[in-house]
C-alpha positions, 0 to 999 in steps of 0.5 A: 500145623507142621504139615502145611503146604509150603507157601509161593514164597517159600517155593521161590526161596528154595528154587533160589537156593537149589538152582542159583536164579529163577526166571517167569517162564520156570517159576511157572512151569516148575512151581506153577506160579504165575506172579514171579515179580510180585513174590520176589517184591514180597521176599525183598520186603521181608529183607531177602537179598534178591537181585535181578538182571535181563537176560536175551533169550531166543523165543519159539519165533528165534527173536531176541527178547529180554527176560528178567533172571532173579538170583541172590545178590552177594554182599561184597562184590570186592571178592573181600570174605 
């Protein structure tokens, strides 16, 4: 099987650590998946360390809104290594 596809959370794990976050509007037009939340649900079960934070953007209308931006959180925000 080591040519299988990657699965939706792996692509999400990846795009994590090439990128640095992901939000709804790239995990659909990058990776074309649909459900970023529930994929982030399921990597924080299997014990990834993935925070969140809402972000204003501008929509196609030039309205602020809100959207979610995930990103690994750190261990230690004292700055300590």
């Amino acid at each position: 099987m080591a040519n299988r596809k990657p699965t939706q959370c792996e692509k999400v794990k990846e795009y994590l650590k090439e990128f640095g976050s992901i939000t709804q509007m790239q995990a659909l037009n990058d990776l074309g998946i649909m459900r970023l939340a529930s994929r982030i649900s399921e990597l924080r079960e299997r014990g990834e360390n993935i925070s969140g934070e809402f972000v204003k953007v501008k929509n196609r209308y030039g309205e602020l809104c809100e959207i979610k931006r995930y990103f690994y959180a750190r261990h230690n925000k004292a700055g300590a290594a």
